[in-house]
N, CA, C and O atoms as a MOPAC input file, in Angstrom:
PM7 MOZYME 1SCF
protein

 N     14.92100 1     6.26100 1    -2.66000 1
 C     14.62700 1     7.62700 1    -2.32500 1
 C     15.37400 1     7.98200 1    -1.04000 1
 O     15.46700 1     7.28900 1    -0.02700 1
 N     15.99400 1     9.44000 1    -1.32100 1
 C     16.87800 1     9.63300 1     0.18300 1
 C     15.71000 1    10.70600 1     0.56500 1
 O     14.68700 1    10.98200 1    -0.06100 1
 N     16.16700 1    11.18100 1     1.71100 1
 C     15.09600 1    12.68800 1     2.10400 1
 C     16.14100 1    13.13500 1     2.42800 1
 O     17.14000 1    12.58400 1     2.89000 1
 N     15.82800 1    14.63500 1     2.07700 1
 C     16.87900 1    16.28600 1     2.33800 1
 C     16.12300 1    17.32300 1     2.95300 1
 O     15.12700 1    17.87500 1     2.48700 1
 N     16.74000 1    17.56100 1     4.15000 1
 C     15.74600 1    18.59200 1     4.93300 1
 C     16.81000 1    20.29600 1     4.47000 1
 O     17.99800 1    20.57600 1     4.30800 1
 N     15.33800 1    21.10500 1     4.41800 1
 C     16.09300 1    22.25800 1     4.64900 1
 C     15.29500 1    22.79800 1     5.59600 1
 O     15.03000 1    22.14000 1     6.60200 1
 N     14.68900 1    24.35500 1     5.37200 1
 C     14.40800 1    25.29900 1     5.90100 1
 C     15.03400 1    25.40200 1     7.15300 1
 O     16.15000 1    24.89000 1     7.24200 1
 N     14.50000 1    26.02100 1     8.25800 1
 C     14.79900 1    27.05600 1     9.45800 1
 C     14.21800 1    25.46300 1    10.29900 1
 O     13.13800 1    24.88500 1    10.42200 1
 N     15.91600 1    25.18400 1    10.82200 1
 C     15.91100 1    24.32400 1    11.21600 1
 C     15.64400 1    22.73200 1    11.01900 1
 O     15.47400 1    21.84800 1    11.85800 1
 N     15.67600 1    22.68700 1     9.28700 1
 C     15.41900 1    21.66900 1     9.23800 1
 C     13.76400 1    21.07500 1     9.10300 1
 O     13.45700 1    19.88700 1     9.00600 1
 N     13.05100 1    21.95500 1     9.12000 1
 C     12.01000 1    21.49500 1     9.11700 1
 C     10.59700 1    21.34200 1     7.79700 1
 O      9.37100 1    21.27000 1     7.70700 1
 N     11.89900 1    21.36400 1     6.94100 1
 C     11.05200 1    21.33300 1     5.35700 1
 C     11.76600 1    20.21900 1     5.30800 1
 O     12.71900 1    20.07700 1     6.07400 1
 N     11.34200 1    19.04500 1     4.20200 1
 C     11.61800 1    17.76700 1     3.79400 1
 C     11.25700 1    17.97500 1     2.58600 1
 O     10.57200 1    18.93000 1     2.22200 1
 N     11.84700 1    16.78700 1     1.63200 1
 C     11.91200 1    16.17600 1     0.17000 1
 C     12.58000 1    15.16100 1     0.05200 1
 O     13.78600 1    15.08000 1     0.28200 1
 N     11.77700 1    14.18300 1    -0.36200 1
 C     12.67600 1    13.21200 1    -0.76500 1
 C     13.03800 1    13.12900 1    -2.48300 1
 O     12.25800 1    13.56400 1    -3.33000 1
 N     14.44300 1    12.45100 1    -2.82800 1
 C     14.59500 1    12.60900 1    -3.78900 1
 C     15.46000 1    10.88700 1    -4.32800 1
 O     15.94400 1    10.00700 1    -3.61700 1
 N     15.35600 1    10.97900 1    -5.70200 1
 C     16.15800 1     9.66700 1    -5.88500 1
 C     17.28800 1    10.48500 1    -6.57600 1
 O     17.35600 1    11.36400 1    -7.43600 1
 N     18.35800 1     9.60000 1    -5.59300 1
 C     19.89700 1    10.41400 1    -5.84100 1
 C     20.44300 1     9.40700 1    -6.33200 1
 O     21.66000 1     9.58400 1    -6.38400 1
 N     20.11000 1     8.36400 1    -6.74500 1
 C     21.28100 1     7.46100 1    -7.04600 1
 C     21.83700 1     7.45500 1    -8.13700 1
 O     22.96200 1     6.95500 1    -8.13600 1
 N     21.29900 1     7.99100 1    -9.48000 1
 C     21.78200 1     8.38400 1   -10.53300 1
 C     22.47400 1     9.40200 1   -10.58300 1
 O     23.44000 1     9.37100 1   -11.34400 1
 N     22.14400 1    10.95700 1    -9.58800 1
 C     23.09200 1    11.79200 1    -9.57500 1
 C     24.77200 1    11.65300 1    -8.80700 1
 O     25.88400 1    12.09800 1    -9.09000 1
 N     24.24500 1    10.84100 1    -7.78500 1
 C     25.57400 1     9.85700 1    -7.10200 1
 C     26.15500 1     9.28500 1    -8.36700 1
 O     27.13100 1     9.72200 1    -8.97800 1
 N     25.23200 1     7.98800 1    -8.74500 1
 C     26.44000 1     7.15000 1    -9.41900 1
 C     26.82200 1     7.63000 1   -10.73500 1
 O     27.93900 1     7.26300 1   -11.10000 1
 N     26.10500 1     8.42500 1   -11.60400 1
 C     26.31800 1     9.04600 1   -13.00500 1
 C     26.83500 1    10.41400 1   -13.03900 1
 O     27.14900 1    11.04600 1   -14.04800 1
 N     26.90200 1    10.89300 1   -11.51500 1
 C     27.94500 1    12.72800 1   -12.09900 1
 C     26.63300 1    13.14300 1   -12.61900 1
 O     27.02700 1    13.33300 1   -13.77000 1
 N     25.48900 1    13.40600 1   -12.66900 1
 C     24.56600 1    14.01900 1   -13.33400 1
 C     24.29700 1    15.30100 1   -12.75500 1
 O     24.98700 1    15.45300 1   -11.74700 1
 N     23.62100 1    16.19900 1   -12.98200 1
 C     23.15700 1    17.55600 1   -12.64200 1
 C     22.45200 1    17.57200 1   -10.88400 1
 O     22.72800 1    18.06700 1    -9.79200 1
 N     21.41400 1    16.69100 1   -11.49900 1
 C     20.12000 1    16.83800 1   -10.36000 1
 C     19.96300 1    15.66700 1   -10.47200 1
 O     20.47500 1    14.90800 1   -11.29500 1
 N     18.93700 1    15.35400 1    -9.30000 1
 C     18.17600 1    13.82500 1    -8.70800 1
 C     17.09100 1    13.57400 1   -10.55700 1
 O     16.87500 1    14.34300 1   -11.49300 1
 N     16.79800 1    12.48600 1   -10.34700 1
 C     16.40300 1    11.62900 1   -11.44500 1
 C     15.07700 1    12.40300 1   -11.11700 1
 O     14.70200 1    13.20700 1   -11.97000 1
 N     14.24900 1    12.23800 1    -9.86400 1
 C     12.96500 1    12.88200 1    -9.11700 1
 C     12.99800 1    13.40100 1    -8.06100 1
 O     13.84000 1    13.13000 1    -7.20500 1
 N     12.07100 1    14.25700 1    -7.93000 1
 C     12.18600 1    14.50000 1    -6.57300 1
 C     10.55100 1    14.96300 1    -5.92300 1
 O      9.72900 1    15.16000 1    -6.81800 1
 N     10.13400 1    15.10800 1    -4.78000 1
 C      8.91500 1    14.78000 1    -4.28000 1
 C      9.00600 1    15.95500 1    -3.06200 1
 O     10.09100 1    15.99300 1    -2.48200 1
 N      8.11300 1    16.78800 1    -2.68000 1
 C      7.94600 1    17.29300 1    -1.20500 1
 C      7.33100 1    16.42900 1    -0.34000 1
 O      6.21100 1    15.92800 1    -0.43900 1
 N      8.16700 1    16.29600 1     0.52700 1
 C      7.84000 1    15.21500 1     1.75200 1
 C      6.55300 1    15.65400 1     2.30900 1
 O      6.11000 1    14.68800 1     2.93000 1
 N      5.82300 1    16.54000 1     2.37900 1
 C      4.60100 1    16.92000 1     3.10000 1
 C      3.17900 1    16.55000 1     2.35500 1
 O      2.12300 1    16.23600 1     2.90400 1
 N      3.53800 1    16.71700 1     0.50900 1
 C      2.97000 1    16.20600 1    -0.05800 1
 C      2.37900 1    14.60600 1    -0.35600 1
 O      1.26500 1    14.21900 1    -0.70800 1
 N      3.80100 1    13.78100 1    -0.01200 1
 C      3.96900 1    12.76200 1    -0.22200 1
 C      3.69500 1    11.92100 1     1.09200 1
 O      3.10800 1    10.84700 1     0.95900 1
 N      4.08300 1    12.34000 1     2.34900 1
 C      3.43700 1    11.68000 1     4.16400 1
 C      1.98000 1    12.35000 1     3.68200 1
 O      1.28000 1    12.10500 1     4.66500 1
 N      1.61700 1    12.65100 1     3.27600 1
 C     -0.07400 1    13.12200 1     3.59900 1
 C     -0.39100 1    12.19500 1     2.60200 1
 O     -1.25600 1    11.36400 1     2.88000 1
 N      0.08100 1    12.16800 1     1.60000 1
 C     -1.18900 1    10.63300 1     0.53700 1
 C     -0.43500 1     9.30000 1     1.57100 1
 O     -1.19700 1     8.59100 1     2.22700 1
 N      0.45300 1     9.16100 1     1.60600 1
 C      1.06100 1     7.82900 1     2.54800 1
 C     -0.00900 1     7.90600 1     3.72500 1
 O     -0.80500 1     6.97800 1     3.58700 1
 N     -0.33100 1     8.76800 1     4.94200 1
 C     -0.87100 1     8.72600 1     5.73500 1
 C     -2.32800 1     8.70200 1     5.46600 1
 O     -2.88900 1     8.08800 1     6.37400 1
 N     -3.09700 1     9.10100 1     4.63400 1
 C     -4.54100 1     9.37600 1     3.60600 1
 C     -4.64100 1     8.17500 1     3.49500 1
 O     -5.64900 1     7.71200 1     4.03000 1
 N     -3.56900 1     7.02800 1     2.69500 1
 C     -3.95700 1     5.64100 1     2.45200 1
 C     -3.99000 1     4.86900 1     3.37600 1
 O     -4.63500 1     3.82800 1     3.49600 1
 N     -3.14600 1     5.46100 1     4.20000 1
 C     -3.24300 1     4.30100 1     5.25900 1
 C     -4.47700 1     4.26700 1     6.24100 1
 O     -5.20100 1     3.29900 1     6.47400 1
 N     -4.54700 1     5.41400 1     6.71300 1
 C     -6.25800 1     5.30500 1     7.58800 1
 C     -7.07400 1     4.57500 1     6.97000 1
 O     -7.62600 1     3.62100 1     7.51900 1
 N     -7.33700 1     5.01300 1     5.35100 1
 C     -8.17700 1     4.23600 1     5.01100 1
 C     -8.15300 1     2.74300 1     4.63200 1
 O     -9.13100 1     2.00300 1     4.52400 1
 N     -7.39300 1     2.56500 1     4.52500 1
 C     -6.94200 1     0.92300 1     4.80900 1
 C     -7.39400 1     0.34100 1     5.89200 1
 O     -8.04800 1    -0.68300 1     6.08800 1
 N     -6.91400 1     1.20600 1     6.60900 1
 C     -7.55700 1     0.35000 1     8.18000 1
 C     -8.77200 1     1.27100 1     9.19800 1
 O     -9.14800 1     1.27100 1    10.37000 1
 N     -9.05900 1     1.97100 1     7.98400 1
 C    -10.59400 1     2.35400 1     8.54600 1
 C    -11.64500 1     1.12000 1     8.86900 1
 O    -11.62400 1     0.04500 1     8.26900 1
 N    -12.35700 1     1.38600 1     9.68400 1
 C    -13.41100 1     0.19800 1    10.52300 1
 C    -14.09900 1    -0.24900 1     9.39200 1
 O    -14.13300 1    -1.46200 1     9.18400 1
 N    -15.02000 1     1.03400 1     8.12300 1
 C    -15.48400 1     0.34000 1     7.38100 1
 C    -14.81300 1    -0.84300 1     6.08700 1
 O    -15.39000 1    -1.70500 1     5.42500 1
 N    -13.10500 1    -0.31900 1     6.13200 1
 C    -12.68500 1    -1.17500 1     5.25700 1
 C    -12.33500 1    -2.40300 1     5.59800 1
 O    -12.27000 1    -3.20800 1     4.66800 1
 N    -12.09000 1    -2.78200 1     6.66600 1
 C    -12.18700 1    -3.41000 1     7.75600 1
 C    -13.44900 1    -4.55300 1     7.64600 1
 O    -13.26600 1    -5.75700 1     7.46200 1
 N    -14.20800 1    -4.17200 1     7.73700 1
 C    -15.31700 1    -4.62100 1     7.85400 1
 C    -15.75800 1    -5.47600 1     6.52500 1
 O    -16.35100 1    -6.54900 1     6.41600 1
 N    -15.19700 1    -4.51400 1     5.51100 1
 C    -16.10900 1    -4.74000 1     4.06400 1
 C    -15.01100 1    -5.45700 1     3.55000 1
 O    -15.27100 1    -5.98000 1     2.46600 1
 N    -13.58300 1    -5.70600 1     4.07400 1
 C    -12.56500 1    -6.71100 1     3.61200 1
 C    -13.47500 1    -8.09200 1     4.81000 1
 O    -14.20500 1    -8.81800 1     4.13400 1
 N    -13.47500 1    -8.29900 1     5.69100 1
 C    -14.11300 1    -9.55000 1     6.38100 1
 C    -15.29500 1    -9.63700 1     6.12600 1
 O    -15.79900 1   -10.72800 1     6.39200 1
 N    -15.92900 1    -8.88800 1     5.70600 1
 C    -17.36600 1    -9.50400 1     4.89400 1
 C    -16.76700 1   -10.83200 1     3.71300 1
 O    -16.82900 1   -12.05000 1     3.88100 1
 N    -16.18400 1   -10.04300 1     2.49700 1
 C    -15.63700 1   -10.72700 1     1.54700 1
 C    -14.86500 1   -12.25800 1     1.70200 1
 O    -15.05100 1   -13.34000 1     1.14700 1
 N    -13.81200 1   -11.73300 1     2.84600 1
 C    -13.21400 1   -13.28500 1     3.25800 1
 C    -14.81400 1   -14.42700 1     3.83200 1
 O    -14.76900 1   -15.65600 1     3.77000 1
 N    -15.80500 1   -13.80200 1     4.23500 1
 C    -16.77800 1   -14.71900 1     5.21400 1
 C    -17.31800 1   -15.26000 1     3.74900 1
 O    -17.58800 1   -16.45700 1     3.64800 1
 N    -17.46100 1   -14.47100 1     2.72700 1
 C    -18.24600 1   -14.66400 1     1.46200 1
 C    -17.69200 1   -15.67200 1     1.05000 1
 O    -18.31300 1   -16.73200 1     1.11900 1
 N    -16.13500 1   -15.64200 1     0.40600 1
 C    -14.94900 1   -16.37300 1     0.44200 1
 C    -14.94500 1   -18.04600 1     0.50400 1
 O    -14.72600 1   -19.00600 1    -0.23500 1
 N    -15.23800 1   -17.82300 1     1.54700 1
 C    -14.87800 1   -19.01400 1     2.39300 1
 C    -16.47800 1   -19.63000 1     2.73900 1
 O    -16.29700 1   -20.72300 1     3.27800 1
 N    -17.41600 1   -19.45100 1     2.67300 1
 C    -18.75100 1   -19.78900 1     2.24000 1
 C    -18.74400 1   -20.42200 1     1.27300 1
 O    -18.68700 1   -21.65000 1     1.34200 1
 N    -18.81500 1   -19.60100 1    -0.20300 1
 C    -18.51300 1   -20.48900 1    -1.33900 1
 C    -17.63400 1   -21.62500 1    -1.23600 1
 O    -18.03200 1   -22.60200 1    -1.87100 1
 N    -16.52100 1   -21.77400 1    -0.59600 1
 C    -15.50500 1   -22.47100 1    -0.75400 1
 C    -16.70600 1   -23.95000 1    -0.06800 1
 O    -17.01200 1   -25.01000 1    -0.61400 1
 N    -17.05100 1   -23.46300 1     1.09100 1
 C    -17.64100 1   -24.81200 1     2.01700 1
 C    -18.43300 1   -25.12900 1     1.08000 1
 O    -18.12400 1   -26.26900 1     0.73400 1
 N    -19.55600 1   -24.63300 1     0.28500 1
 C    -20.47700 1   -24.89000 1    -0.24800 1
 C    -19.61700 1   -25.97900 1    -1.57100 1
 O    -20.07600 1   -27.07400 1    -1.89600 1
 N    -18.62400 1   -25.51500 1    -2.03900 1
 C    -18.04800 1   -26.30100 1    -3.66100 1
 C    -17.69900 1   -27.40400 1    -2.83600 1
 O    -18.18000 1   -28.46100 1    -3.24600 1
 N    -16.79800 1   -27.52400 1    -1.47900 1
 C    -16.88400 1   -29.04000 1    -0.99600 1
 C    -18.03600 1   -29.95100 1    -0.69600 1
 O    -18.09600 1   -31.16600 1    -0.88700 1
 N    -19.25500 1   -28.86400 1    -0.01600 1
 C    -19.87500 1   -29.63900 1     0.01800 1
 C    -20.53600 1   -30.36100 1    -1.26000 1
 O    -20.63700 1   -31.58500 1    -1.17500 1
 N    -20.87700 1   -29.90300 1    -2.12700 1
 C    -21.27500 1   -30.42900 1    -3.68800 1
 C    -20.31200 1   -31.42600 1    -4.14100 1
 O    -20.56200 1   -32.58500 1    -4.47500 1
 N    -19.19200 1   -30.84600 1    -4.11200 1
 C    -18.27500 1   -32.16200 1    -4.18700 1
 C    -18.35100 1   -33.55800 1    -3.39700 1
 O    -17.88900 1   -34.63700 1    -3.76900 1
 N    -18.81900 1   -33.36500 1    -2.60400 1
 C    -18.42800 1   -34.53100 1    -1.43900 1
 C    -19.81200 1   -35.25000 1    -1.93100 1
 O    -19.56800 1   -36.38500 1    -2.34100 1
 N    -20.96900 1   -34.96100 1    -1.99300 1
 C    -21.87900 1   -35.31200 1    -2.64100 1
 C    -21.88300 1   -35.99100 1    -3.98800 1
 O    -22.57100 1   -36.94700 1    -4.34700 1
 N    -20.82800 1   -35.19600 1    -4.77500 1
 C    -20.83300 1   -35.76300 1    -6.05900 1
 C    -20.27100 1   -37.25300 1    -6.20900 1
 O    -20.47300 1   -38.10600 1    -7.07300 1
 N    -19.26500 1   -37.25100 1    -4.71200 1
 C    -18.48600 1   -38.28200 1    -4.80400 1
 C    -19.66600 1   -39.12600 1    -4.20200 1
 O    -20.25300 1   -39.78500 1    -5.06000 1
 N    -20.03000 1   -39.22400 1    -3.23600 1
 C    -20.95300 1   -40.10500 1    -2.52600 1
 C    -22.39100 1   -40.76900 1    -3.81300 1
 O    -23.00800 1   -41.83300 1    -3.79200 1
 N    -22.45500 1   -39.89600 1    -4.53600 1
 C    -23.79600 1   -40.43500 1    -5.70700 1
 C    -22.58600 1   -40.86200 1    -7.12600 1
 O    -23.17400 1   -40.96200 1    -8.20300 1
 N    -21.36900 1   -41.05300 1    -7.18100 1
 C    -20.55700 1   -41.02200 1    -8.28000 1
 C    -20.38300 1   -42.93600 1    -8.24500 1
 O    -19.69600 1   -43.50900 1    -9.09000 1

């Protein structure tokens, strides 16, 4: 994807995939996207990615994780010791 600014001064964006109209002589871009549309879901996902609660509720899971994990060694280690 390249980005192409127009308006008054430059300050409208789109990105587009040009590489087919580059390398094939074609009309128009294969796609194309408004950049304002497209930084606002990019920026939307990203907060929430690293929002506190996702944050949180991803290191819950790893603590869960890794609990089970101690617990299957420990059973194991047992199994070996009565085996």
């Amino acid at each position: 994807m390249m980005v192409h600014y127009s308006g008054r001064n430059g300050s409208l964006h789109r990105y587009s995939c040009s590489r087919t109209y580059l390398a094939q002589g074609t009309r128009r871009p294969c796609q194309s996207i408004g950049g304002r549309r497209l930084d606002s879901t990019v920026i939307d996902s990203f907060l929430q990615a690293v929002n506190p609660a996702s944050v949180q509720a991803t290191a819950r899971a790893v603590d869960q994780l890794q609990a089970e994990h101690r617990e299957r060694v420990r059973l194991g280690q047992l199994a070996v010791e009565h085996g």
